[in-house]
N, C-alpha and C positions, 0 to 999 in steps of 0.2 A: 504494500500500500504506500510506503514512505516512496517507492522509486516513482509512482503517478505521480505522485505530490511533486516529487522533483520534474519531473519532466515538463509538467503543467506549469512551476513556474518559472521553466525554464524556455522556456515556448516560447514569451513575449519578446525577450530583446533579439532572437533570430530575424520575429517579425517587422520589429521596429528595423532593422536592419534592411533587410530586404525593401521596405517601405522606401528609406533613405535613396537606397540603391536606386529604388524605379525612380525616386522622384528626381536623383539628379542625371538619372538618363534619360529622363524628359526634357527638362533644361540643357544637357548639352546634346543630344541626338535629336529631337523632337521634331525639330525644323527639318532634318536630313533625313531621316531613318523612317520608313512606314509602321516599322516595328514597334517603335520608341513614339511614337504620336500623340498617345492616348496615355493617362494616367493607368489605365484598367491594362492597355496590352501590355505595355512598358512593364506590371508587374509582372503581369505570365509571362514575359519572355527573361525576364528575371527568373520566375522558379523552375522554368525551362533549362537553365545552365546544368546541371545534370544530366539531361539527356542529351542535348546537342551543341555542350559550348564551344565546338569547333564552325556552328554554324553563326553561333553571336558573335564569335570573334570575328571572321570573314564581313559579317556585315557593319560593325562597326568600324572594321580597319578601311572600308571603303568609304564609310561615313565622315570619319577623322583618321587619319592614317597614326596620329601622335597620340588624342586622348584615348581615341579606341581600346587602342593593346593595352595602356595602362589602367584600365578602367574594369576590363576583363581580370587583368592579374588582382587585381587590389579587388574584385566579387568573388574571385576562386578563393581566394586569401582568406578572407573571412567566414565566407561558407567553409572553409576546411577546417578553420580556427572553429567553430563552431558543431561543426559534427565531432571535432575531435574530444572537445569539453563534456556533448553528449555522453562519450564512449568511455571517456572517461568518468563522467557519472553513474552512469550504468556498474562500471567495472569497482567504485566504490560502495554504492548499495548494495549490489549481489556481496559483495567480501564483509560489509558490516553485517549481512543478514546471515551469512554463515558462521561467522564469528560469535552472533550472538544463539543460534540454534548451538555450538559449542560448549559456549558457554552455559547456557541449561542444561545441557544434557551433563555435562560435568560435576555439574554441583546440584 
């Protein structure tokens, strides 16, 4: 139950993230990009970077050949910073919950 707990309030700053994301790929893609036009696409193709970021990058690098690529690195960046923090929360509740099933069955 505590790993919900954490995951749940772990959830928000991903989101505000990604939010970030769309909205300053709006501002600087918006005007170029078909993808980026829209506050609503701009985010889907934000949580799209997992499935196709070879295809956001190609379109961004054609959109600005300079912010594109850095704009890609610094979303991969964070989303990796961020699932990593997941994994590693996971990997600390599962070891406290065993530690403490241990510890009962001990004493």
């Amino acid at each position: 139950m505590r790993l919900l707990i954490s995951v749940f309030m772990l959830f928000y700053m991903p989101l505000i993230v990604v939010m970030a994301f769309a909205s300053l790929a709006l501002i600087l893609f918006g005007k170029t990009s078909e993808t980026f036009s829209h506050l609503l696409t701009s985010y889907l193709t934000i949580n799209q970077y997992f499935v196709k970021p070879r295809a956001i990058y190609n379109t961004l690098q054609e959109s600005s050949p300079f912010i594109g690529p850095w704009f890609v690195f610094l979303l991969g960046l964070c989303i990796n910073f961020f699932m990593l923090n997941f994994f590693i929360v996971f990997l600390n509740e599962a070891y406290s919950f065993v530690m403490n099933k241990v510890a009962v069955i001990l004493n």
